[in-house]
C-alpha positions in Angstrom: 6.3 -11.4 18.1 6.1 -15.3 18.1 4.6 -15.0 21.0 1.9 -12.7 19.7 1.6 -15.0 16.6 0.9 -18.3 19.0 -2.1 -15.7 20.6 -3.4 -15.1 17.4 -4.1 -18.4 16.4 -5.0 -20.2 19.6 -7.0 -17.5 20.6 -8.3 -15.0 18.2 -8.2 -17.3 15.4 -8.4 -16.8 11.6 -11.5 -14.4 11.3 -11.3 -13.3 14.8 -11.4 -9.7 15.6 -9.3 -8.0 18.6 -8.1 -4.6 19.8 -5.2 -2.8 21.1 -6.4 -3.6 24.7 -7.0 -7.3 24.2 -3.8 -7.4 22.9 -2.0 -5.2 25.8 -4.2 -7.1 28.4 -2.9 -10.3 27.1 0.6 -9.6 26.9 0.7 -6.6 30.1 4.2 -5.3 30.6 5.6 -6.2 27.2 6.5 -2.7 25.4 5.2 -1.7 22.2 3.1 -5.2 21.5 0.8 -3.3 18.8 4.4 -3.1 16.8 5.5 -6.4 17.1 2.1 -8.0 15.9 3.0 -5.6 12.9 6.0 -7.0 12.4 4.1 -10.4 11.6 3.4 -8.8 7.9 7.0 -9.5 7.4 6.2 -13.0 7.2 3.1 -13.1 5.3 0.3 -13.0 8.3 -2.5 -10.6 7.1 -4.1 -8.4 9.3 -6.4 -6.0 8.9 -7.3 -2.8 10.3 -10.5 -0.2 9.1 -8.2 1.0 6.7 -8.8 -2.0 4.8 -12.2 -3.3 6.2 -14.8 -0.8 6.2 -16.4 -3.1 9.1 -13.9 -2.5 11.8 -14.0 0.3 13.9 -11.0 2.2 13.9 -9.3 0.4 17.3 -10.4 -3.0 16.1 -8.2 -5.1 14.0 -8.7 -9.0 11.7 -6.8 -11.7 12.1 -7.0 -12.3 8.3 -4.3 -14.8 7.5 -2.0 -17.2 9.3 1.6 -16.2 7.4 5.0 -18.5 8.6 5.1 -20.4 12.1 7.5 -17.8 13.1 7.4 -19.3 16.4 9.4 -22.5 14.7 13.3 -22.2 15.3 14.8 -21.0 12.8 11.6 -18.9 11.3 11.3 -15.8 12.7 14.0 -14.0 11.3 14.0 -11.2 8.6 15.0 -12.1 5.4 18.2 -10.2 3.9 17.4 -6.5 3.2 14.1 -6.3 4.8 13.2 -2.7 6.0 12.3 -2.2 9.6 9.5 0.4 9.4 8.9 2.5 12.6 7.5 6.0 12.6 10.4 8.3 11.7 11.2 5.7 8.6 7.6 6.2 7.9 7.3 9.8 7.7 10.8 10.2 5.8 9.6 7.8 3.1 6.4 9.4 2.9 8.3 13.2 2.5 10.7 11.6 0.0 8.1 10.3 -2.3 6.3 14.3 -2.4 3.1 13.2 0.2 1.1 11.3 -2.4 0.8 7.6 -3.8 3.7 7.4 -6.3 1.0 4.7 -8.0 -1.4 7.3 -8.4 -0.5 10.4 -7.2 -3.5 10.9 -4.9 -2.5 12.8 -1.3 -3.4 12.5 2.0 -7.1 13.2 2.6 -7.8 13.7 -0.8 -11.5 11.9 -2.3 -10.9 9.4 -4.9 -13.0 10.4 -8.2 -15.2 7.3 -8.3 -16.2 7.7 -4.0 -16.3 9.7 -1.2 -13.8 7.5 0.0 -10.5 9.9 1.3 -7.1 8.3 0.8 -4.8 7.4 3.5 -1.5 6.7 2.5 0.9 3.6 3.7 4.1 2.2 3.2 4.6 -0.7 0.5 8.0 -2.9 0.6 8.9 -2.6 -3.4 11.5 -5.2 -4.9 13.9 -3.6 -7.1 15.8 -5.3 -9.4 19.2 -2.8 -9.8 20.7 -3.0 -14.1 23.4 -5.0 -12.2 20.8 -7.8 -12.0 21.1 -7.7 -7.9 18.1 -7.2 -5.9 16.7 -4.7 -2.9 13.6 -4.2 -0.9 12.9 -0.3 -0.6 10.1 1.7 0.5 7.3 3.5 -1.7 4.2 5.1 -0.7 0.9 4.2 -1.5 -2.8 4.7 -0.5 -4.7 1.9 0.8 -6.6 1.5 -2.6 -3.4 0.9 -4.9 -1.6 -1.2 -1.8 -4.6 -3.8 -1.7 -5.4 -3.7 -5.5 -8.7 -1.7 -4.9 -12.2 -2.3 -2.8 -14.9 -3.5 -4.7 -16.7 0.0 -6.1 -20.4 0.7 -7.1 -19.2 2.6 -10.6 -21.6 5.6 -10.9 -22.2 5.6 -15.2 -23.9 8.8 -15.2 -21.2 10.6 -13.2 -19.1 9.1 -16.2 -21.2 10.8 -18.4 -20.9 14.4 -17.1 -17.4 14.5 -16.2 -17.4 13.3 -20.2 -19.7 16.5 -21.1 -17.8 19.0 -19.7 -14.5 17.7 -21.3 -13.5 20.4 -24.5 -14.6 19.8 -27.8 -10.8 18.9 -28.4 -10.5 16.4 -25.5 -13.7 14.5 -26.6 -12.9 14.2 -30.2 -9.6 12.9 -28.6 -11.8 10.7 -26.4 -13.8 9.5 -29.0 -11.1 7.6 -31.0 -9.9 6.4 -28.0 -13.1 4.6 -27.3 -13.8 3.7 -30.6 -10.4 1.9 -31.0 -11.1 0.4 -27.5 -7.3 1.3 -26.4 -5.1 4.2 -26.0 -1.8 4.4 -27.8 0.6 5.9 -25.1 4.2 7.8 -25.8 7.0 6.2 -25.5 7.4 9.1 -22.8 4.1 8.7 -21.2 4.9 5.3 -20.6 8.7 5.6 -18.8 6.8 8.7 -16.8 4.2 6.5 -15.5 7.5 3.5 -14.7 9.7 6.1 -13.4 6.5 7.5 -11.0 6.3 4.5 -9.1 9.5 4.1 -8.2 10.9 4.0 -4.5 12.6 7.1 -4.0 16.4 6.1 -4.2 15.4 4.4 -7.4 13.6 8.0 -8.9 17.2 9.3 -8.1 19.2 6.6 -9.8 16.8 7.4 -13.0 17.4 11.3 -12.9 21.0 10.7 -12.6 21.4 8.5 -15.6 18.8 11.6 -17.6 21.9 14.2 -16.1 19.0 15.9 -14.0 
């Protein structure tokens, strides 16, 4: 992994794009050198594949960000409860939390309203402070959209307009004082459902346990 990290930025450099085989061609004989230039996102290097750059083809990848000088001694070394993520962590996390974004609640494939876009989903290391005031790291799902805080959209108004028309006479009257109020008044209910919904999935337990469920 330091190793890797010293390639990336004499080599590729910030804004640089690579692939798989650059990578494996640079580093031949070294198992699994895709996953330890992951592991780099563990210490705050960014970079980016065409899941979040519609520019890349899908075996190109960015070198975004420079993160910690990992290679330093002393710096390459997981913090305290950080989660290794390999592919059977991946797709247990991803079965626990139902196959969808616990942000919101999209699935796999599945178009998002606003696009044609389809989501993908990923895994997102959550900080969870427990009532006893002590802290984890656990894993949640989420698409790509709700992990990097959304791509910049071209909002279609009149698609707003007809999804609005064919809303009941009940739901637009319901609508209509929402809009003319500019805000929403949400349930106290509504609002723990949409807390308790984006919750890792050993914190979704601890909340059904304390409701008796």
């Amino acid at each position: 992994m330091k190793r890797a990290a010293l390639w990336l930025v004499e080599v590729v450099g910030v804004g640089g794009v690579f692939t798989k085989e650059d990578l494996r061609q640079a580093f031949p004989g070294v198992s699994q050198i895709d996953r330890r230039m992951r592991d780099l996102r563990d210490f705050g290097w960014v970079i980016h594949t065409n899941r979040e750059a519609d520019d890349l083809d899908p075996f190109e990848q960015r070198f975004v960000e420079r993160g910690d000088p990992v290679w330093e001694p002393g710096r390459g070394t997981r913090a305290k409860g950080t989660i290794a993520i390999g592919a059977g962590k991946r797709r247990e996390t991803i079965s626990g939390d139902g196959n969808m974004c616990r942000s919101c609640g999209i699935t796999p494939g599945a178009e998002y309203d606003d696009t044609r876009d389809t989501a993908q989903l990923d895994i997102a290391r959550r900080r969870v402070r427990r009532p006893d005031g002590t802290e984890e790291i656990e894993l949640v799902t989420e698409c790509q959209r709700c992990r990097l805080g959304g791509r910049q959209l071209v909002v279609d108004v009149g698609d707003v307009v007809r999804f609005v028309e064919r809303l009941s006479e009940q739901d637009r009257l319901v609508l209509a004082g929402w809009i003319a109020a500019d805000e929403r008044d949400f349930r106290p209910a509504e609002r723990a459902w949409s807390r308790y919904r984006a919750l890792p999935a050993d914190s979704r337990a601890e909340v059904r346990s304390a409701l008796g469920l």
